[in-house]
GUVO-158208 format. One record per residue (C-alpha): x, y, z. Coordinates in steps of 0.02 Angstrom, whole numbers, plus 50000, padded with zeros to 5 digits. Layout:
BEGIN
R   east  north     up
R      X      Y      Z
...
//
This chain:
BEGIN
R   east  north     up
R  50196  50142  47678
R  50278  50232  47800
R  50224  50420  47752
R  50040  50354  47726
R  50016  50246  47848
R  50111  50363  48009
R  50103  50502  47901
R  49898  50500  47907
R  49904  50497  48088
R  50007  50649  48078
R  50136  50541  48183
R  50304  50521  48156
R  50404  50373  48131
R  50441  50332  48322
R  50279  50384  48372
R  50199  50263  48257
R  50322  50127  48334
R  50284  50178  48523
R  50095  50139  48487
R  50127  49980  48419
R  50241  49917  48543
R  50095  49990  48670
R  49962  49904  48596
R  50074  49741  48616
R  50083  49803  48805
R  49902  49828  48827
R  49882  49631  48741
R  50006  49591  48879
R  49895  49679  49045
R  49768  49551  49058
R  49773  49402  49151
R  49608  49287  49229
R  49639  49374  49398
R  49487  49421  49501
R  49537  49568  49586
R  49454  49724  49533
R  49528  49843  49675
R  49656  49832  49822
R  49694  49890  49988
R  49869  49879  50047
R  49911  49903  50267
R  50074  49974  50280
R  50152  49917  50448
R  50284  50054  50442
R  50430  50022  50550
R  50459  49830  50502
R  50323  49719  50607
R  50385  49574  50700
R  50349  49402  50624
R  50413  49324  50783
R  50270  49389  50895
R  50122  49397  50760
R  50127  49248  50608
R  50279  49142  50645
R  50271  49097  50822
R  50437  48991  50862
R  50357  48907  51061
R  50528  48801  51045
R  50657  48929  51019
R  50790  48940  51139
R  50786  49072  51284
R  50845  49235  51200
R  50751  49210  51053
R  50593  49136  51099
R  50418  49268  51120
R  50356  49302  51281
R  50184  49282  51172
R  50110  49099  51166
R  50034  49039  50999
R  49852  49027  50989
R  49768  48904  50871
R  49651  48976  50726
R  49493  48920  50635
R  49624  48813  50513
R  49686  48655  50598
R  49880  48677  50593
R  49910  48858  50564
R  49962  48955  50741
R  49972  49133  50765
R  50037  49259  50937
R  49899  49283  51051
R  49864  49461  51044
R  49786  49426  50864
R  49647  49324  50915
R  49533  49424  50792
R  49648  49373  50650
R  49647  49183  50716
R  49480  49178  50687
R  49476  49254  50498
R  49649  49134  50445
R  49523  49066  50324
R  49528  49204  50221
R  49724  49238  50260
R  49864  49162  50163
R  50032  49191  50265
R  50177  49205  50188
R  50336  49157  50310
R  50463  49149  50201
R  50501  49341  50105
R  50680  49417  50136
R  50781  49540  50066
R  50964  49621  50109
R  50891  49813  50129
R  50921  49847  50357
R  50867  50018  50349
R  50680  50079  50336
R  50689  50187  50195
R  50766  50044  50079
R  50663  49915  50154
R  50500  50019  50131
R  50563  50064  49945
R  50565  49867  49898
R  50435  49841  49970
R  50306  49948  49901
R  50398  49962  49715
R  50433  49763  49720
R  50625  49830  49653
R  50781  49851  49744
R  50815  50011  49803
R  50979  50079  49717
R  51125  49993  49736
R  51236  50120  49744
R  51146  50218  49872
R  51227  50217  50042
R  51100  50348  50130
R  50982  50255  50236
R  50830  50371  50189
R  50799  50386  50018
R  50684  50552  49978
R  50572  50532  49815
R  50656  50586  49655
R  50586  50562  49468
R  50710  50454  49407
R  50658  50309  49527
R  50531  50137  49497
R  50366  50180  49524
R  50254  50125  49694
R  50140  49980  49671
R  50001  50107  49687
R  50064  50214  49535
R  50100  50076  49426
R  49910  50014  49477
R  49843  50174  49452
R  49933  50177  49279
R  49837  50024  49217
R  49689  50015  49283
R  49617  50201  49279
R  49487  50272  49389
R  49354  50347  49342
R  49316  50549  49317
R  49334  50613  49474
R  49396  50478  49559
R  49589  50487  49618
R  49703  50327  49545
R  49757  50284  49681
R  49766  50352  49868
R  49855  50359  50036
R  49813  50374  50205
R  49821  50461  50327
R  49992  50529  50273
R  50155  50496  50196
R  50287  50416  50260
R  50439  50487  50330
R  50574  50427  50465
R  50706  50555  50532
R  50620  50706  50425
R  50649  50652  50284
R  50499  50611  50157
R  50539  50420  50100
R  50526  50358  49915
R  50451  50219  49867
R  50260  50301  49870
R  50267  50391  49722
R  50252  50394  49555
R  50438  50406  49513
R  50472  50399  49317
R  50300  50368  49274
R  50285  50566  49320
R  50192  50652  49468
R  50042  50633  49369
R  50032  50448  49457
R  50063  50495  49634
R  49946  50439  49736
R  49850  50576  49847
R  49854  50586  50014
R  49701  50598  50107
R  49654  50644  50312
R  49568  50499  50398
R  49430  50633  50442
R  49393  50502  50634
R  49476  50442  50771
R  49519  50512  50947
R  49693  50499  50923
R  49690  50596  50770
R  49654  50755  50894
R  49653  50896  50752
R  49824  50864  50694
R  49885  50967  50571
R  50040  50926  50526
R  50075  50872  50327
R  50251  50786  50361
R  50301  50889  50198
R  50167  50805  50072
R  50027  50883  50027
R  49854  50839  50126
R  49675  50818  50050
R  49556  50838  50197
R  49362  50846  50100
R  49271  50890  50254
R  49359  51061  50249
R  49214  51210  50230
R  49189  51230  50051
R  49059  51360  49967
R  49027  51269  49812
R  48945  51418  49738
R  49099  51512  49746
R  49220  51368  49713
R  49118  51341  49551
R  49126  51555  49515
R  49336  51530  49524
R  49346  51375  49425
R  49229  51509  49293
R  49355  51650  49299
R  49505  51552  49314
R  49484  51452  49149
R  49428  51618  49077
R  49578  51735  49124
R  49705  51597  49113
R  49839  51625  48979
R  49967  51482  48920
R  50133  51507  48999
R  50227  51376  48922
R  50175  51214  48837
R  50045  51119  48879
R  50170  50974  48941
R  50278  51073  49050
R  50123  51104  49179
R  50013  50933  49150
R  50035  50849  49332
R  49979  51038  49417
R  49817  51040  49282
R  49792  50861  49334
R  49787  50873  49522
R  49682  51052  49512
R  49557  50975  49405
R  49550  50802  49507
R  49527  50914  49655
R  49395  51002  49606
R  49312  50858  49548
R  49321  50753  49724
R  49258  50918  49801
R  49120  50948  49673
R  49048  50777  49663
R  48955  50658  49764
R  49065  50496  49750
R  49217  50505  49850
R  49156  50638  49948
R  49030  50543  49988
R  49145  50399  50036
R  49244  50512  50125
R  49101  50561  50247
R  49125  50421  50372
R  48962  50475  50471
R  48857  50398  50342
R  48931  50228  50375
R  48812  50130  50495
R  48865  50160  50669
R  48889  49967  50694
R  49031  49944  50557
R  49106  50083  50598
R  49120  50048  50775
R  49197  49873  50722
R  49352  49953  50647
R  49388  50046  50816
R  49390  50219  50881
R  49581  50265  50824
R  49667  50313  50659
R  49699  50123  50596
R  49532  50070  50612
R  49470  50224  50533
R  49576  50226  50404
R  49546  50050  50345
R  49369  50082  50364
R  49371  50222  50244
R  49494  50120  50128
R  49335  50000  50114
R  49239  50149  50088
R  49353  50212  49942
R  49381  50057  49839
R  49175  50054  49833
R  49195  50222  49769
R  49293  50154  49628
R  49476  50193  49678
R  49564  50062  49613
R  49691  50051  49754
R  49704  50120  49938
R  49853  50128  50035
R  49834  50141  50229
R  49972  50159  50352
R  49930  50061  50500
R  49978  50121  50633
R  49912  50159  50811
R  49920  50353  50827
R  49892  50522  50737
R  50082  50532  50671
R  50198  50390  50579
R  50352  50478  50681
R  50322  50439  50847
R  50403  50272  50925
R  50240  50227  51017
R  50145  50235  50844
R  50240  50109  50735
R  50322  49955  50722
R  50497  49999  50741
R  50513  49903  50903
R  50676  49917  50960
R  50637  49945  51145
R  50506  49861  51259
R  50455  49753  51110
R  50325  49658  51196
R  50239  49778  51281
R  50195  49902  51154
R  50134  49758  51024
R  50015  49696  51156
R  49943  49862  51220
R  49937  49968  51075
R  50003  49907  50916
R  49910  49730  50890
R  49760  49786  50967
R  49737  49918  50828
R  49813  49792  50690
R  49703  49645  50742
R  49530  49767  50765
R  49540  49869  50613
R  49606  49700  50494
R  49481  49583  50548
R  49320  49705  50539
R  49389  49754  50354
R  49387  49594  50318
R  49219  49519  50393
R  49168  49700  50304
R  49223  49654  50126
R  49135  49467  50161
R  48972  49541  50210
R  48947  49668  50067
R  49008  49540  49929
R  49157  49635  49906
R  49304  49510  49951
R  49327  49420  49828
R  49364  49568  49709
R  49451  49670  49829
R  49649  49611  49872
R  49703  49660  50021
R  49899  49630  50050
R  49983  49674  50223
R  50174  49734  50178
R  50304  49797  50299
R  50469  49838  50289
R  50564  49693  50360
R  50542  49597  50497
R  50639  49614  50690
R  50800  49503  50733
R  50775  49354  50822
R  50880  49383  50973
R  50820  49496  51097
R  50916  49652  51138
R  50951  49705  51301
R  50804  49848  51304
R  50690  49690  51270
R  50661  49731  51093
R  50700  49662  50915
R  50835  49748  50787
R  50788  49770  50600
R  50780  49612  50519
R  50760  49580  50338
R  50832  49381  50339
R  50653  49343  50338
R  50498  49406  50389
R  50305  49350  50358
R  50191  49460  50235
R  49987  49436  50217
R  49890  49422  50076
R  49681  49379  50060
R  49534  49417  49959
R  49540  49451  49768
R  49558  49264  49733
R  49679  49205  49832
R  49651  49052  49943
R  49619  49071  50113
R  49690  48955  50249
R  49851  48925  50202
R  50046  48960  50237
R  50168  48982  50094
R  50373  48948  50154
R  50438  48952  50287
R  50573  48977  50418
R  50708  48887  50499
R  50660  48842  50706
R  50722  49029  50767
R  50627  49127  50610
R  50793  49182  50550
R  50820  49131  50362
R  50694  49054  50225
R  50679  48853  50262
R  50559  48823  50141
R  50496  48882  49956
R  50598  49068  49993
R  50539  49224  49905
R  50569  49416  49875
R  50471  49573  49890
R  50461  49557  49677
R  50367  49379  49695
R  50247  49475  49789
R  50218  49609  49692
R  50206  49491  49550
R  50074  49387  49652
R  49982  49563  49655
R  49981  49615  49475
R  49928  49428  49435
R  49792  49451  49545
R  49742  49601  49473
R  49722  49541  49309
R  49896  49630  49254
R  50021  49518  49183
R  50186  49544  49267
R  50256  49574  49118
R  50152  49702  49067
R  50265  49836  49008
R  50271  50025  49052
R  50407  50160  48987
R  50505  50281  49096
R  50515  50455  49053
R  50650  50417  48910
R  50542  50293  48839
R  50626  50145  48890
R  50532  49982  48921
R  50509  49909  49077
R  50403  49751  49155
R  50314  49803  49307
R  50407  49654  49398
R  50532  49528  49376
R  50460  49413  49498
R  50382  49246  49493
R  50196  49235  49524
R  50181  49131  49685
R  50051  48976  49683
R  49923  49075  49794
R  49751  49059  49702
//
């Protein structure tokens, strides 16, 4: 049976065994969820919970915000005051107060947070660069399962890679899935404060409104194919003949590019998101997914680079200040348009958007009036793509510094996210030795 049945496939014995247990896998992918695409906003740095969804008015002196709570549009749900915009879209917002994890520094924190796995335990480095024996991102593993189509990129990041302390951080890519499934970066091509920035913080940088003579990009594609001779096997040299020919695709076809071109946007929406990088780049998220890109990462931050202190949400030093006048205004703006965007083009309810950070800040105050890394517990964001709107899942004890209610981890939430997505949590993928994995351990929380 063996020899005629795997033998008329021309596959061997294991091979014939890895496509049946990946047909059980495939049997295993689908679940009722709505979502069809999804747009994560990175808050790199670790925003605070205290001053944004989990407002403590009666903690003591020390702890308590200098920000007062604000009501929203649901009757019992408070937010800070500098996201008004938000207040008035917590309809569409389910707040989760109640996520922790043990990981202090931003490299681990980021890792379990955007791979839904604990970063290696036996790591003591605080930075962890990207290596190809590590979990996949979300993005990868989403990109893995639900492909694109031709042309389109699987997944994509913007408008650059993370890094803290020059070091490029892991958790983004596509790990042991191969390089095949890292997401692409692409240049918000808007923004004043983007100012012509260059710099590719050692990833590399897809900017499609780059000067491109088609005719003569289509004459080297030509003479290329025809002069090129096999150097190896076709395996050894797959991820570089992947990203060549998706490049030349996004650069040779209307779709992406297309989405890319943020002038064609009407001048109204576009002036919604705001006039800085996160607004843009959550604008052109919107513009992506549309495109069919099944899932858009976006850094949020308020500048043109992720390493400057005034630019993210590593607030260890005049705290209060810099989320009023620069980081929330961006983060409210640019969240609430996307979302009153998605609403009005019949989009939202088959696009998930999830905010994810890397912890959240300490609930005493340091002397420099900031907040310390914090990852006892910290409050994550989740709407669209059919989860219920107007509601709060856990919460905190009265100074927002451990789980008091229905506690989860960074793997529940990524497990909430495949659900949603119509992948089964238990969906299984294989690492580069063919070992079986799930794509999370987690629990599916009661969002929908």
């Amino acid at each position: 049976m063996l020899q005629t049945g795997a033998g008329a496939l021309g596959l061997s014995l294991p091979g014939w065994l890895q496509l049946q247990q990946q047909a059980r896998a495939d049997k295993l992918a689908v679940t009722g969820g709505k979502a069809k695409q999804c747009i994560v906003i990175y808050c790199w740095g670790g925003i605070s919970h205290h001053e944004t969804f989990d407002i403590k008015p009666e903690a003591p002196q020390g702890i308590r915000s200098t920000f007062s709570p604000i009501d929203t549009v649901v009757p019992g749900i408070r937010v800070g005051e500098h996201i008004p915009l938000l207040a008035a879209q917590m309809d569409k917002l389910a707040v989760i107060r109640s996520v922790h994890h043990e990981s202090s520094a931003h490299g681990k924190g980021m890792f379990y947070n955007l791979t839904g796995h604990a970063p290696p335990a036996a790591t003591t480095a605080a930075n962890l660069p990207p290596t190809a024996d590590q979990w996949p991102s979300l993005a990868a593993v989403v990109s893995r399962l639900r492909p694109a189509p031709r042309g389109v990129p699987g997944a994509v990041r913007l408008p650059y890679p993370l890094v803290d302390n020059g070091t490029l951080q892991a958790g983004e890519y596509g790990g042991w899935l191969g390089i095949k499934y890292d997401p692409i970066v692409l240049r918000t091509p808007a923004g004043k404060a983007w100012g012509g920035v260059s710099r590719t913080l050692g990833s590399e940088v897809l900017d499609l409104n780059a000067d491109i003579d088609f005719e003569r990009i289509g004459s080297r594609t030509a003479l290329r194919k025809a002069l090129e001779q096999p150097v190896s096997t076709e395996k050894d040299f797959t991820g570089f003949t992947h990203f060549r020919q998706l490049a030349t695709d996004m650069l040779l076809s209307n779709g992406v590019k297309h989405a890319y071109d943020l002038e064609r946007e009407d001048t109204q929406v576009r002036e919604s998101y705001g006039d800085h990088i996160g607004g843009q780049s959550l604008l052109l998220a919107r513009r992506l997914v549309e495109a069919g890109v099944p899932i858009v990462q976006v850094c949020c931050s308020a500048g043109d680079l992720n390493g400057g202190s005034g630019d993210m949400w590593d607030t260890h030093g005049d705290n209060f200040n810099r989320l009023k006048n620069r980081l929330l205004p961006v983060f409210d703006r640019g969240f609430s348009s996307l979302l009153v965007d998605l609403e009005n083009r019949g989009m939202l309810d088959e696009t998930l958007v999830v905010m994810l950070t890397d912890f959240g800040r300490t609930p005493k105050i340091n002397g420099n009036a900031g907040r310390d890394h914090y990852p006892g517990v910290y409050s994550l964001v989740m709407a669209g793509g059919g989860i219920q709107g107007g509601q709060v899942y856990g919460s905190s004890d009265s100074k927002a510094a451990v789980p008091h209610d229905r506690p989860c981890r960074p793997e529940d939430i990524h497990a909430t996210i495949y659900d949603c997505l119509g992948i089964s949590p238990r969906t299984v993928i294989h690492d580069g030795l063919d070992r079986p994995f799930p794509v999370s351990h987690g629990r599916i929380l009661p969002l929908t």
